[in-house]
Structure formats: structure tokens, C-alpha cells
C-alpha positions as CSV (number, residue, x, y, z in Angstrom):
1,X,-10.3,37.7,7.4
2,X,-11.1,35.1,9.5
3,X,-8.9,31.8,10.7
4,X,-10.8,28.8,10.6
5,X,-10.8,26.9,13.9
6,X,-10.6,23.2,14.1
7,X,-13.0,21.4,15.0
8,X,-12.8,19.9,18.2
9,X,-13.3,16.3,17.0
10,X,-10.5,17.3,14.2
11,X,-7.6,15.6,14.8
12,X,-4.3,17.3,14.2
13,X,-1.9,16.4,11.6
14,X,1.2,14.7,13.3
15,X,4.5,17.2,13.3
16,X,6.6,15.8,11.1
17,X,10.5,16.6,11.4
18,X,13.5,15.3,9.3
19,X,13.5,11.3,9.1
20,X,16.2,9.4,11.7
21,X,19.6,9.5,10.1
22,X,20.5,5.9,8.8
23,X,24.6,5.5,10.1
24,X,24.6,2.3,8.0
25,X,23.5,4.4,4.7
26,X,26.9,6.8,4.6
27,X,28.3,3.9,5.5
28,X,28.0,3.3,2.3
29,X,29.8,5.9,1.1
30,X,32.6,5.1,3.4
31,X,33.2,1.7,1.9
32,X,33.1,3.2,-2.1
33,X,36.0,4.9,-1.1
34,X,37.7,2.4,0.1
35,X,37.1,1.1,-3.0
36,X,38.1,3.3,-4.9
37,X,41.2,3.7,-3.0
38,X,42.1,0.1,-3.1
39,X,41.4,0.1,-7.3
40,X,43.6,2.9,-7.8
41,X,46.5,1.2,-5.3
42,X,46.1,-1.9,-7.8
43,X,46.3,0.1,-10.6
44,X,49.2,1.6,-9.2
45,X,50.8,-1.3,-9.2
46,X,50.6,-2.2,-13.1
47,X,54.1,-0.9,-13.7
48,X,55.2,-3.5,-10.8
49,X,53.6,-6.6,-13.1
50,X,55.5,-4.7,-16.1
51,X,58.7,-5.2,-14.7
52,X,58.5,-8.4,-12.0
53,X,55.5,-9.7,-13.8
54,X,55.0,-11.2,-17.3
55,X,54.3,-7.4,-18.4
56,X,50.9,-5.8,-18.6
57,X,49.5,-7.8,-21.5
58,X,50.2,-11.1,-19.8
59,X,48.1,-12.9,-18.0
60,X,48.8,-11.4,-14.4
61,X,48.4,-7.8,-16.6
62,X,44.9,-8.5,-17.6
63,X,44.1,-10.0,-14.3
64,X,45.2,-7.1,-12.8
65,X,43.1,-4.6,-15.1
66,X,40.2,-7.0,-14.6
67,X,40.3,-6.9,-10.3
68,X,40.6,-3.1,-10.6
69,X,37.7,-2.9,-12.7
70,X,35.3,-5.5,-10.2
71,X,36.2,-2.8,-7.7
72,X,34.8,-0.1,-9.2
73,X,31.9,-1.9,-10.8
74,X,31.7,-3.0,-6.5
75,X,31.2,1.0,-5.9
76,X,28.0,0.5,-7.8
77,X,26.5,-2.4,-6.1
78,X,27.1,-1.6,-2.5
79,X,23.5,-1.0,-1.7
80,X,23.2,-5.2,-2.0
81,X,24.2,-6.8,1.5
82,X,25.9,-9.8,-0.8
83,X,28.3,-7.4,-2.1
84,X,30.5,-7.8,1.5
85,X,30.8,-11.1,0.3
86,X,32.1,-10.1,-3.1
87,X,34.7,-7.5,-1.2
88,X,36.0,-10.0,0.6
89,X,36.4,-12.5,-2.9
90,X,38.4,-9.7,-4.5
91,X,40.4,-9.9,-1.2
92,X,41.3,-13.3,-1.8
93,X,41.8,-13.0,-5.5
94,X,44.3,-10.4,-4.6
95,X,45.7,-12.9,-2.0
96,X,45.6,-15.4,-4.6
97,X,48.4,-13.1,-6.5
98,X,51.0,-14.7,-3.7
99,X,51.4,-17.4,-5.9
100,X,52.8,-15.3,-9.1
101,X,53.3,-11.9,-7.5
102,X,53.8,-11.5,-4.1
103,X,53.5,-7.3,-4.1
104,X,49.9,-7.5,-5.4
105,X,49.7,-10.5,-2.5
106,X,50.7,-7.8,-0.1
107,X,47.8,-5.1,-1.6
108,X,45.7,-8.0,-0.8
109,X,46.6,-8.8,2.9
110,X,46.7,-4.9,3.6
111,X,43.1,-4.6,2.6
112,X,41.8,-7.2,3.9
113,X,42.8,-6.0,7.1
114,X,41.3,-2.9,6.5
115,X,37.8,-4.5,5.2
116,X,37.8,-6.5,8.2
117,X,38.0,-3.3,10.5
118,X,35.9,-1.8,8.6
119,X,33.3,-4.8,8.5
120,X,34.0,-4.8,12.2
121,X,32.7,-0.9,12.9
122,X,29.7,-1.6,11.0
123,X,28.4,-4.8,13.0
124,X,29.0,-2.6,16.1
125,X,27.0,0.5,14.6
126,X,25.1,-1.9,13.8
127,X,24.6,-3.1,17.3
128,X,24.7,0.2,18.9
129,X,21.7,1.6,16.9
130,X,19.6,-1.8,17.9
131,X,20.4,-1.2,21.6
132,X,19.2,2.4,21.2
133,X,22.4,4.2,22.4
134,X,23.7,6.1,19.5
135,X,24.2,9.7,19.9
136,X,21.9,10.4,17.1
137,X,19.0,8.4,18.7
138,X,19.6,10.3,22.3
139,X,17.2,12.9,22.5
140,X,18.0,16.3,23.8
């Protein structure tokens, strides 16, 4: 058998190796689990509205249910860029507990530090991968 030699005006196909890892994409990931982390605190926290609150099927109760709930609905949606905007609403819903119950206030003041760090990291990936100087986009 015979290889077939290319032609000399053939042009080659173009190596092609695995695409450019995307930091922003798992950054995804990171930010579900926060989520998820910050549902389950708030769900935690029911018993606390059951005893300092109105109880669970008040008002503050269902509210409660309800901003668990947008959280993990949230974990769905991340891949929209308007849904930092809606993470940092449920913040101030949370904050907005002050008023009535000032541990789920405190949920909401801890997180929103934490979104803000984490909102923080991602404009300076963000930045770094513009500029070029990520390790992933050093070549060897």
C-alpha cells in the first residue's frame, strides 16, 4: 500500500488542540455554590422566624421560603450577566429583614460581603485574561 502524498499546492489542515479554558465559565460554578450555600444558610434559619419571628406560616415565614427558593432558581440563570444584578437584590431583600428580623439581616450583610469579594475576583480575572497574563494563556 501506498501513502498518498499531498500535493504541493495542498494546504494542510490547521492542528487543532483543546479550546482556551474560559476562567469566567467555572466561575460559574463557583457562584451556584455560593448559592446554594447561602439558600441552605436561609433555610437554616426558619426555625429562628419560628421562634423570634411570627412563625413559619407568617409573613416573614413565607418570605423566607420564597428568598431561599429565588436562590436556587438564581443557580439556574447564572449564565445571564443580569443575574449579578439579581444576587445583589436578594442581598438587599435579606438586608431588608433588619426591619422585622435582624438575624436574617445579618445572613444578608454576611453575603453580601462575600458577593462583593466574589464580584471583585471576577472583574480582576476578568482584567487579567484581557491583559494577557494569566497562567493559562502563558505559553510553555
Amino acid at each position: 500500500m501506498s501513502e498518498e502524498q499531498p500535493e504541493a499546492g495542498a494546504e494542510q489542515p490547521a492542528e487543532t488542540g483543546p479550546p482556551p479554558k474560559d476562567p469566567l465559565k467555572s466561575f460559574r460554578g463557583i457562584m451556584a455554590g455560593a448559592l446554594i450555600m447561602e439558600a441552605i444558610t436561609i433555610g437554616l434559619a426558619l426555625p429562628v422566624v419560628a421562634q423570634l419571628g411570627g412563625g413559619v406560616t407568617s409573613t416573614q415565614g413565607w418570605l423566607t421560603i420564597a428568598v431561599a427558593v429565588a436562590h436556587l432558581v438564581a443557580c439556574g440563570l447564572l449564565r445571564f450577566d443580569w443575574m449579578r444584578l439579581v444576587i445583589l437584590a436578594l442581598q438587599v431583600v435579606l438586608i431588608g429583614f433588619f426591619v422585622s428580623l435582624v438575624a436574617i439581616g445579618i445572613i444578608g450583610v454576611l453575603f453580601l460581603g462575600v458577593w462583593l469579594y466574589l464580584f471583585w475576583l471576577r472583574h480582576d480575572v476578568a482584567k487579567r485574561m484581557a491583559a494577557g497574563t494569566l497562567p493559562s494563556q502563558q505559553t510553555s
